[in-house]
C-alpha positions in Angstrom: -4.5 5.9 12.9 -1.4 7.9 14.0 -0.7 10.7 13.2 -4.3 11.8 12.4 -6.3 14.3 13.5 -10.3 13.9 12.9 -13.5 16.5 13.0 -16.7 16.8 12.3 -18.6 19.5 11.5 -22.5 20.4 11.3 -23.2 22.3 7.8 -22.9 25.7 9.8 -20.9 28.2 8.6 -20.3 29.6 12.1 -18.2 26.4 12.6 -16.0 26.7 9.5 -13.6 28.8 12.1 -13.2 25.7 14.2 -12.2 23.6 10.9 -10.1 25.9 10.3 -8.5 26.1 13.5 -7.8 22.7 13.6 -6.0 22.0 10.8 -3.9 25.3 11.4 -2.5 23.5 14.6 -2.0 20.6 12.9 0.2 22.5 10.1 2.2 23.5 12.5 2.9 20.2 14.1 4.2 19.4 10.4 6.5 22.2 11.1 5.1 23.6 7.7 6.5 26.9 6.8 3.7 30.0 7.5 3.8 30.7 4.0 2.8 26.5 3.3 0.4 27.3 6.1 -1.2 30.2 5.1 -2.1 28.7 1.5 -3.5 25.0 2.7 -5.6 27.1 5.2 -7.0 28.6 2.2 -7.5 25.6 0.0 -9.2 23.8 2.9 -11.3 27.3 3.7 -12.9 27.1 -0.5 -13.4 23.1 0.6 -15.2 23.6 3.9 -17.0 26.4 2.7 -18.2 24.4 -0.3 -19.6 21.8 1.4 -20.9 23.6 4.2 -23.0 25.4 1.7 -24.0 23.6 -1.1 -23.6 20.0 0.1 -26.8 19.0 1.3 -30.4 21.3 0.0 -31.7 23.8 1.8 -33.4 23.1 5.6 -31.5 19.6 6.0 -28.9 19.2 8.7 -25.6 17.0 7.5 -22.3 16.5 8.5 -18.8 17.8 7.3 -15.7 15.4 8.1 -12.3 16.9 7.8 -9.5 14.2 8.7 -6.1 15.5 8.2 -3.0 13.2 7.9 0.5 14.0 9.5 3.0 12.3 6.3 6.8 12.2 6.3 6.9 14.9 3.7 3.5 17.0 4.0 0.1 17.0 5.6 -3.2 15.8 3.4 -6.5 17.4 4.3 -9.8 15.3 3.5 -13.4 17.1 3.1 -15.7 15.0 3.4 -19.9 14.9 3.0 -22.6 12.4 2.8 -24.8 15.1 0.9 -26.2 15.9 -3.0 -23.9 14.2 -5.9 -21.4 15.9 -7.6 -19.9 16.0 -10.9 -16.3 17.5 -10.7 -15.5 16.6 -14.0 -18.4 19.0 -15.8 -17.5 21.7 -12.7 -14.1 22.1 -14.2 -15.3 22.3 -18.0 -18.0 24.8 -17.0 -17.2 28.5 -17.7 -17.5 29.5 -13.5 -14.4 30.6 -11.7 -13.3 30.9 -8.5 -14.6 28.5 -5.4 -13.0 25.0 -5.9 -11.1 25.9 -9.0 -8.9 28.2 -7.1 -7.8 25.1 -4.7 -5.3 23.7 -7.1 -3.2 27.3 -6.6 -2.4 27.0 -3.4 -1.6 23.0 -3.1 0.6 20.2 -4.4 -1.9 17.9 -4.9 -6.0 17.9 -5.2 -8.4 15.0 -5.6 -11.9 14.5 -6.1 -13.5 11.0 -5.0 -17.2 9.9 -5.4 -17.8 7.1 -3.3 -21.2 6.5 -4.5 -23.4 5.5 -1.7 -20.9 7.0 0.8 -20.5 10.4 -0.8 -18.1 12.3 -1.4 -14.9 14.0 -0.8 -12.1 16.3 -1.8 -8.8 15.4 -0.6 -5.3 17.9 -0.4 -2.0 17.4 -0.4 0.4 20.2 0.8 4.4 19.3 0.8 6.7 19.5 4.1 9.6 22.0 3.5 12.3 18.8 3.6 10.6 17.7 0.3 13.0 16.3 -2.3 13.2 18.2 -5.3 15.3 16.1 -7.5 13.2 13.4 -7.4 15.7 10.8 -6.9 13.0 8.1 -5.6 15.3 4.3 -6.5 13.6 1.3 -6.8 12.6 -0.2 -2.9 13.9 -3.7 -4.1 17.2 -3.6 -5.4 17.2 -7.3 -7.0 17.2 -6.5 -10.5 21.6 -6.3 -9.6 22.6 -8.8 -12.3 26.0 -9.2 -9.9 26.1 -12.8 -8.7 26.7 -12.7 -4.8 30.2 -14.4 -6.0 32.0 -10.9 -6.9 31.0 -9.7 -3.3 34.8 -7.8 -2.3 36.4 -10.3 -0.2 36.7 -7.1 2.0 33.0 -6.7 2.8 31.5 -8.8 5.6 27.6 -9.9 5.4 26.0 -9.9 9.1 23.6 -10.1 11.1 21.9 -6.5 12.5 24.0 -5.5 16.1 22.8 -2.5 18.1 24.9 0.3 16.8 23.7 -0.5 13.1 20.9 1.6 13.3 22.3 5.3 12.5 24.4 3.5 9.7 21.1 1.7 8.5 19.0 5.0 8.4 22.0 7.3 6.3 21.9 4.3 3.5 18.0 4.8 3.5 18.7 8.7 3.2 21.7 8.1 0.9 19.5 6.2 -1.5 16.2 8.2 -1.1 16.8 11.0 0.3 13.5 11.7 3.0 10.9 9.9 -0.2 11.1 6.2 1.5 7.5 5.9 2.3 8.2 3.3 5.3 9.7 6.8 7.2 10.3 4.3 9.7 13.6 3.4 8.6 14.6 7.5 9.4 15.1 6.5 13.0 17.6 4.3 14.0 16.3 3.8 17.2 13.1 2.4 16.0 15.2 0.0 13.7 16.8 -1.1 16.7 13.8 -1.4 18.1 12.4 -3.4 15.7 14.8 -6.1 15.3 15.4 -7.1 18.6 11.2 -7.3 19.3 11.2 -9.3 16.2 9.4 -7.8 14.2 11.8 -7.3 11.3 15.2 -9.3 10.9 18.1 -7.2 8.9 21.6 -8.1 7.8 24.1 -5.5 6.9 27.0 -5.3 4.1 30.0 -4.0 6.7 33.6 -3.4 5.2 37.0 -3.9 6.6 37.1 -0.8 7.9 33.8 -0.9 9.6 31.8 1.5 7.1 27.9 -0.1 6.4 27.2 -0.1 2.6 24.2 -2.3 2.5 21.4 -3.3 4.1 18.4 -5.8 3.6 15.8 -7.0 5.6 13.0 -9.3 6.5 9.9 -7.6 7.2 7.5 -10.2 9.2 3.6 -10.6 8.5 1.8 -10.3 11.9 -0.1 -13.4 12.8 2.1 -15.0 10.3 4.9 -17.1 9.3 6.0 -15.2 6.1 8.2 -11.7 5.2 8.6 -9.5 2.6 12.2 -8.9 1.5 12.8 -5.5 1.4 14.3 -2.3 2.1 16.6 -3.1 0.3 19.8 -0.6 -0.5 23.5 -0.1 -0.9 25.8 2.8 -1.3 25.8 3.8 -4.3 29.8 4.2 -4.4 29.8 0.0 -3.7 26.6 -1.1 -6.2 27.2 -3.7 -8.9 29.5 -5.6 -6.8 27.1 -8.7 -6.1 26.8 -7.2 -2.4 23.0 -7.0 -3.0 22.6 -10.7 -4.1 24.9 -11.8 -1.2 23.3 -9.9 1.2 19.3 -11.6 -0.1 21.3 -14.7 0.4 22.1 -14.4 4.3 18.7 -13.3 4.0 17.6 -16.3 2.8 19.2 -18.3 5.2 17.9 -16.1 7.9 14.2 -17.2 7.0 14.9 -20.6 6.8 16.3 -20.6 10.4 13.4 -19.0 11.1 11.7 -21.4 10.3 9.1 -19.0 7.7 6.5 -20.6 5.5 7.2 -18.3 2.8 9.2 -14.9 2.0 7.5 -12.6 -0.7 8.2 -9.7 -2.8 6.9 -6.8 -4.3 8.2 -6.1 -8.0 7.2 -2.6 -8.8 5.6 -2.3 -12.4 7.1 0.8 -13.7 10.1 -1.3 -15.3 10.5 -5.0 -16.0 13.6 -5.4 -13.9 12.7 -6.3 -10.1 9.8 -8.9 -11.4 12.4 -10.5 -13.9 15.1 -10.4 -11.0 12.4 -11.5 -8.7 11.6 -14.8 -11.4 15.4 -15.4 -11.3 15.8 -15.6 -7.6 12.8 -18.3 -7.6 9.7 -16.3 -6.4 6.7 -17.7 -8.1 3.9 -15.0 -9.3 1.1 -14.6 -7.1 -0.5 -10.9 -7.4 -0.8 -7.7 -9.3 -1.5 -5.3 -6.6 -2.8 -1.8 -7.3 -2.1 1.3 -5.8 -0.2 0.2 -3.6 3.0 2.5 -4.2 2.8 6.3 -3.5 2.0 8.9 -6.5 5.4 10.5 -5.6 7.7 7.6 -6.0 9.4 8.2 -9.2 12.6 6.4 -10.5 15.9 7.8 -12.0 15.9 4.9 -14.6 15.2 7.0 -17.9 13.5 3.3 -18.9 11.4 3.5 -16.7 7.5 4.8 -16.9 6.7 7.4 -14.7 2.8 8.6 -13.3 1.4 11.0 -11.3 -1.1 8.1 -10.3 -0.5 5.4 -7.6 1.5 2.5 -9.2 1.1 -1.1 -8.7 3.3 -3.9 -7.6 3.8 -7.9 -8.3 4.1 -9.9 -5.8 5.9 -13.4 -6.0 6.5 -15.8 -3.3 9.5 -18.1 -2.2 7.7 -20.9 -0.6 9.8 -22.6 2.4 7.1 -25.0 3.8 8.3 -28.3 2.5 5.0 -29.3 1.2 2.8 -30.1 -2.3 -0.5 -29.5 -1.4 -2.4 -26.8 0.0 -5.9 -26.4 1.9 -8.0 -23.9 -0.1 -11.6 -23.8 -1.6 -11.5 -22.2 -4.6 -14.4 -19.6 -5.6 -15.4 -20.9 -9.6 -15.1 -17.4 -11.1 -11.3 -17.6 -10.7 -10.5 -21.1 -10.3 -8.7 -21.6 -13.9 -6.3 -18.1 -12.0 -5.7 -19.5 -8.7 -4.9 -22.9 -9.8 -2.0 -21.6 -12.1 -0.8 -19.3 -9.4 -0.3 -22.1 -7.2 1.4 -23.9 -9.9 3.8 -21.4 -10.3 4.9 -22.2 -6.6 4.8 -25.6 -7.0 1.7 -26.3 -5.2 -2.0 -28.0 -5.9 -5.2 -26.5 -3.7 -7.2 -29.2 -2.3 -10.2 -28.9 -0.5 -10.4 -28.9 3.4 -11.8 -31.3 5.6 -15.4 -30.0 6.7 -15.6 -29.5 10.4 -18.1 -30.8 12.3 -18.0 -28.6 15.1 -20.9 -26.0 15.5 -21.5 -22.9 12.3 -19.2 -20.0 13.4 -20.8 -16.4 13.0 -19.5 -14.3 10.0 -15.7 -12.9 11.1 -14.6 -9.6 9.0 -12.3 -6.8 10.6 -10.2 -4.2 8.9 -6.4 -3.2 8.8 -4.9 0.1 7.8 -1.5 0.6 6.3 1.1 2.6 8.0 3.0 3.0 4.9 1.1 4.0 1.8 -2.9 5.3 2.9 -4.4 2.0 1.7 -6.6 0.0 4.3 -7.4 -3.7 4.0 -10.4 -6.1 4.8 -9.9 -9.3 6.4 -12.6 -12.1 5.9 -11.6 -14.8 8.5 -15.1 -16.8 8.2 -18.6 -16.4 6.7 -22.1 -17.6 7.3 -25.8 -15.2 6.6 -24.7 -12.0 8.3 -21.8 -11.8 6.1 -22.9 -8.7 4.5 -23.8 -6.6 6.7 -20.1 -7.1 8.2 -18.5 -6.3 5.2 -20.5 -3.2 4.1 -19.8 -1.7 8.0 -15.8 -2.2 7.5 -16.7 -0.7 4.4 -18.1 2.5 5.4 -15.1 2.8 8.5 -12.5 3.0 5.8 -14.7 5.2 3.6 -14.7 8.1 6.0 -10.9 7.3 6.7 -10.4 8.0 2.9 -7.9 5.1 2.3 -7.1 5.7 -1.4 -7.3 1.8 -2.2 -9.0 -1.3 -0.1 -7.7 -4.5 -0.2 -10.2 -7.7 0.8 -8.5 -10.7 1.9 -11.0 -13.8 2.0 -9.6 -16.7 3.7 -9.9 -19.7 1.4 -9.6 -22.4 4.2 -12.3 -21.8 6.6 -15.0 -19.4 4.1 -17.0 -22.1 3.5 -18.6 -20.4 -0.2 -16.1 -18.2 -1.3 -18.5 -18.0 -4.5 -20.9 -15.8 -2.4 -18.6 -13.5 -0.8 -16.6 -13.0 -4.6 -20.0 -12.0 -5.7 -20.8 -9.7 -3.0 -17.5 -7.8 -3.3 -17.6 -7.6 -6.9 -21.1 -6.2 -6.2 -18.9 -3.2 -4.1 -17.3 -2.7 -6.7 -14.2 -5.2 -5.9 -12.0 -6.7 -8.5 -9.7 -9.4 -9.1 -5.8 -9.1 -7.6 -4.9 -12.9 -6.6 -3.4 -15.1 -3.7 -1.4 -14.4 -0.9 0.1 -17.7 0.5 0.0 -17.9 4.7 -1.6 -14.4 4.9 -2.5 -15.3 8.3 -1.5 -18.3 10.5 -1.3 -21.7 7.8 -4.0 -20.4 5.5 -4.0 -19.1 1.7 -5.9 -15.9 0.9 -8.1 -14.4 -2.1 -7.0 -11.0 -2.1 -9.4 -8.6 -4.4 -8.8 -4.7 -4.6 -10.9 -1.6 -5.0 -9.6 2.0 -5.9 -11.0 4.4 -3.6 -9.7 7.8 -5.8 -9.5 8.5 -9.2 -5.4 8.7 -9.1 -5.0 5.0 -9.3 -2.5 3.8 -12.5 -4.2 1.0 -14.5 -3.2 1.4 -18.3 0.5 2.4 -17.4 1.7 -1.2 -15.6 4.8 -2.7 -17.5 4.7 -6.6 -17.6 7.7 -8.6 -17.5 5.9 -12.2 -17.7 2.8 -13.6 -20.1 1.4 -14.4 -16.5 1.7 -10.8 -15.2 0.1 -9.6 -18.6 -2.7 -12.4 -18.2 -3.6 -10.5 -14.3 -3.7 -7.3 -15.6 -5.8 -7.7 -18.3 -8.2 -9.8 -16.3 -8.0 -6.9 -13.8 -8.9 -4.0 -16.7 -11.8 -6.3 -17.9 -13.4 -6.5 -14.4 -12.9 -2.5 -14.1 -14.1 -2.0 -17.4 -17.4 -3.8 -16.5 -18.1 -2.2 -13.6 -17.5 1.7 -15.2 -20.3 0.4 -17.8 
């Protein structure tokens, strides 16, 4: 990944120095301040220290992984062991002081993950200097604006992106978020530029008469796809509750069709009911409750709305543009009566694919990670007997990269028995999360979802729909089992 730096250690304590060392340089690539500095280096010394000593027993020779992530707003630090089980929990109820206890002084943010059969590992947080301190996170998707594109000022222009757009673009992001947008991309305007004219995302702008951008939306493509996510979506706030949102999602709209996109999605956060019910009003059918998949720090100004230190989750609804009835899926039994409703809600029937006659393929699994939000992703293209073996080696490569949730996306078209790979991820501890239309190329796939960290909201998720409510509870019930 970018922006990460990656070590390991024997468990030596002659080469806690060079730990330390490391992550000292990196701080200052974060252009931390030295005071900022000075503390992480001793949160990460108690962790180091810690493992190097007590992880594995007396005589045997392990290894210590310290990975250490450059964020738009910080730098995280994860300690990492394969050695003796821990229980953090009776650790912090137990009388002793000192050691790990003393990490929380001298960080924002410390967590403790046991990852079972792949250890263990303590992960830090320590806050860049720029770091809001209002806290004035907004909503990403700005949909829930009840103003019909109609009362758009006959003085405000809707266009496409142009080359100059891209300063403008970035002080809307700032002007809404301040430096808390977790897709920092949108900071640089020359990356925006960038961006649109490879392709890779499609924006329209809200321009007045005088030239001043107030909006912006975009179209975020899917690589190896045909679908977008709408999003990054914002206006000035001197020029909301005009309808310039809903006119800008519908030059958006038109954008995808001349495009010629299977599908456009969105993600409807779950801290308020407003983006999924604005989402169910623009025509985006249910498809997913996703969690984790929005940063612990996002928090919203909406007194309404329920706020967490833990990752939240999103909903995801599609806009299918495809003109067509059925789809080519087999469905796995376990969540057959699910899948078939959520293709009902898009107007759409699975039927099952043609079988190929052409030779067995071999097992196909590979792995994605997130440049947004620390969450990393499986991709199941194809199975056949080697299948676990596959998925249990992605597994451990986004264990040590300490992805704080892990998505598995099993291609209903060409797996061939989705039943056996649902029962093997369940068996890692994989739960239910739903259908992502045209995830790659024309096929539909089974997404599932595993929380890699104990900071992962479940109880707190507001529901607009009966359908959302049926997902998460169906989700719980899954978790629940699996914690028995």
């Amino acid at each position: 990944m970018k922006r990460s730096v990656s070590l390991s250690i024997p468990n030596d304590p002659k080469f806690i120095p060079l730990a330390l060392h490391t992550v000292e340089e990196t701080a200052h690539l974060a252009a931390l301040e030295a005071e900022a500095i000075r503390k992480i280096l001793q949160a990460v010394r108690e962790l180091v220290d810690n493992a190097v000593r007590h992880a594995y027993p007396r005589g045997q020779e392990g290894l210590i992984d310290v990975d250490i992530l450059l964020q738009p707003h910080g730098i995280q630090v994860s300690v990492h062991d394969m050695g003796l089980p821990f229980n953090y929990e009776q650790y912090l109820a137990s009388d002793r002081t000192g050691g790990l206890k003393r990490v929380p002084n001298y960080v924002d943010e410390l967590r403790f993950s046991n990852l079972g059969k792949e250890g263990k590992s303590f992960t830090i947080f320590k806050s860049h200097p720029i770091e809001f301190h209002g806290e004035i996170w907004r909503p990403y998707s700005d949909l829930e604006d009840n103003s019909p594109a109609s009362l758009k000022p006959a003085s405000i222009q809707i266009r496409d992106f142009e080359a100059g757009d891209g300063e403008a673009i970035s002080r809307l992001i700032y002007n809404n978020y301040t430096y808390s947008y977790f897709k920092a991309i949108f900071y640089y305007p020359k990356k925006i530029r960038q961006l649109n004219e490879s392709g890779e995302i499609a924006s329209v702008v809200a321009q007045t008469r005088e030239g001043k951008i107030v909006g912006h939306f975009a179209l975020i493509m899917v690589p190896g796809s045909r679908i977008a996510e709408v999003g990054v979506a914002v206006v000035d706030p001197e020029y909301k509750g005009q309808g310039i949102m809903n006119a800008m999602l519908d030059r958006i709209m038109v954008r995808a069709r001349e495009m010629r996109l299977n599908a456009v999605f969105g993600e409807a956060l779950t801290m308020h009911p407003y983006s999924q019910r604005a989402n169910l009003r623009h025509g985006f059918g249910e498809s997913a409750l996703v969690l984790g998949l929005v940063p612990a720090t996002m928090s919203l100004t909406d007194p309404n709305a329920l706020h967490s230190r833990k990752r939240g989750a999103v909903l995801v609804g599609f806009k299918i543009l495809k003109e067509e009835k059925e789809r080519p899926a087999r469905l796995p039994r376990s969540y057959r009566t699910l899948l078939e409703k959520i293709y009902a809600n898009n107007g759409l029937k699975a039927v099952t694919p043609p079988e190929k006659k052409s030779e067995k393929e071999a097992s196909r699994v590979r792995f994605e990670m997130s440049p947004y939000n620390q969450t990393g992703t499986l991709l199941i293209e194809a199975d056949a007997d080697d299948i676990l073996p596959r998925i249990r080696h992605a597994l451990h490569i986004l264990y040590r990269k300490h992805v704080d949730m892990i998505y598995a996306d099993v291609n209903l078209a060409r797996c061939r028995d989705p039943d056996r790979i649902v029962q093997l991820l369940r068996e890692e501890g994989f739960v239910f999360s739903g259908l992502l239309f045209y995830r790659r190329g024309e096929d539909d796939y089974l997404r599932m979802q595993l929380p890699n960290c104990d900071n992962i909201e479940l109880d707190r998720l507001v529901c607009y729909s009966d359908f959302c409510r049926e997902l998460h509870a169906t989700i719980k019930e899954e978790l629940n089992k699996d914690l028995k």
